[in-house]
C-alpha positions in Angstrom: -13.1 13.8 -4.0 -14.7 12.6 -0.6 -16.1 9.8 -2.3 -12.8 9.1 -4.0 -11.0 9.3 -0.5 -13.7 6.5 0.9 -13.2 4.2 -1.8 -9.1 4.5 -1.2 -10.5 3.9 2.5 -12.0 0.6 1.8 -9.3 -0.6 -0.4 -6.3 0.2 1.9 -8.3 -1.3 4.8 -8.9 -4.6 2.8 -4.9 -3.9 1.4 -4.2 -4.0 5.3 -6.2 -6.8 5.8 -4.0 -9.5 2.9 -1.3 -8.2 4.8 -2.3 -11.3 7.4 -2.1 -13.8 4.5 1.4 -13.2 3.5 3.9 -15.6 5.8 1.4 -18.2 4.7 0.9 -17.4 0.8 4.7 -16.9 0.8 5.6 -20.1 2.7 7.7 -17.8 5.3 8.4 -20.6 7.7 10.2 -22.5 5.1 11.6 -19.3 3.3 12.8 -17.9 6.2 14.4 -20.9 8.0 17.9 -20.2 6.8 17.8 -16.1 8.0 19.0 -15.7 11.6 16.5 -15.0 14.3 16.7 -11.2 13.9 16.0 -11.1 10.5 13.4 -13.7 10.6 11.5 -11.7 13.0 12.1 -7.9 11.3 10.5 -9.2 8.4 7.1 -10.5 10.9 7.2 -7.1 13.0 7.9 -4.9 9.9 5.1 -6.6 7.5 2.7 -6.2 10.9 3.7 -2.3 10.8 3.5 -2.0 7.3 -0.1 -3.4 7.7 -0.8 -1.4 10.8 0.2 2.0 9.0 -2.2 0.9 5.9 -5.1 0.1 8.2 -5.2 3.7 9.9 -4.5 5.9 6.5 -7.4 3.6 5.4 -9.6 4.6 8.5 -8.6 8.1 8.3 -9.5 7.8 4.2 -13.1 6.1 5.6 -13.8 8.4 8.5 -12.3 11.8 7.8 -13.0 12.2 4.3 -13.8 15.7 4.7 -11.3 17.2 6.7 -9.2 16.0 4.5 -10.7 17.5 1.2 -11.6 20.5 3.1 -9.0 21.6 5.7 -5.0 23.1 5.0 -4.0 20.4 7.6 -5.8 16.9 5.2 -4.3 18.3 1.8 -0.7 18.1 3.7 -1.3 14.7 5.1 -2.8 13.9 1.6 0.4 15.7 0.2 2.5 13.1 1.9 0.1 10.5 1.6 0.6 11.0 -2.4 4.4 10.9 -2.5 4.3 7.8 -0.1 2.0 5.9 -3.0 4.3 7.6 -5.7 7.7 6.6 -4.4 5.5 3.1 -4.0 4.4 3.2 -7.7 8.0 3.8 -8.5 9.6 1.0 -6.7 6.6 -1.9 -8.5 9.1 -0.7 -11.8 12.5 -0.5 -10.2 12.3 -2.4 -6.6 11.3 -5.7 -8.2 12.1 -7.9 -11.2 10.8 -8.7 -14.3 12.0 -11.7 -14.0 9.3 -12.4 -10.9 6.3 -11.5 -13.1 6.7 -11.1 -16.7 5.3 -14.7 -18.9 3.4 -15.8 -15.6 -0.6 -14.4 -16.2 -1.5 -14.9 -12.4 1.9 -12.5 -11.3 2.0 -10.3 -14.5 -2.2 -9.6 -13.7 -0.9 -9.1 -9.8 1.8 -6.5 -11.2 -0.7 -4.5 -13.2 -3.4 -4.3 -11.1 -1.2 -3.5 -8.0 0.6 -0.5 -10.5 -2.3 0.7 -11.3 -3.9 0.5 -8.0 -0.8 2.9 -6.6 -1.3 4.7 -9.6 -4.6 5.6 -8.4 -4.3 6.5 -5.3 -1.1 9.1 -6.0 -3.5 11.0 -8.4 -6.3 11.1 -6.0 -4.2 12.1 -2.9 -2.3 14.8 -4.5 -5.0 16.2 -6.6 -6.8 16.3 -3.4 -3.6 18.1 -2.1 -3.6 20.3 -4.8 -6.8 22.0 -4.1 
């Protein structure tokens, strides 16, 4: 499962990482113009955040991989870890529409391997939580 948790590592880090991309791929200066300033910049801090909470589980996921598998404190923060990416897996199905990827390969390809991507890492973290 340490090798497991050091993959999850890498792939939240580079997960953290496209964060960066987004107010570009998603055209947030135009997008955004008609939101008032305070929503405008929730949206900025609150992606940055979101980003900056991926990056350290990743680092933790990279550099503590043992502790985690092998100490009563990692399995909790992998318990929690695990119903983060659930409640995540959950809201790909109910949080978003069809309508925004279903007919369209490039989005519907996004939408799978994005599911299956949370997918994987709720059965990793809470079967390392349940050992």
């Amino acid at each position: 499962m340490e090798l497991q948790l050091k993959v999850i590592g890498a792939l939240l880090v580079g997960l953290a990482v496209m964060h960066a991309g987004f107010p570009r791929y998603f055209n947030w200066a135009t997008e955004f113009k008609p939101l008032s300033l305070i929503n405008r910049q929730m949206m900025y801090v609150h992606t940055l955040f979101i980003a900056l909470v991926v990056l350290l589980c990743g680092l933790l996921c990279l550099n503590f991989a043992p502790d985690l598998v092998q100490t009563h404190l990692g399995r909790i923060v992998c318990l929690g870890m695990g119903i983060f990416w659930l409640v995540r897996l959950v809201v790909q199905f109910v949080g978003y529409s069809p309508l925004l990827w279903r007919g369209k390969t490039f989005e519907t390809t996004v939408h799978i391997v994005f599911s299956l991507l949370w997918l994987y890492l709720t059965v990793v973290f809470l079967l390392v939580s349940w050992q």
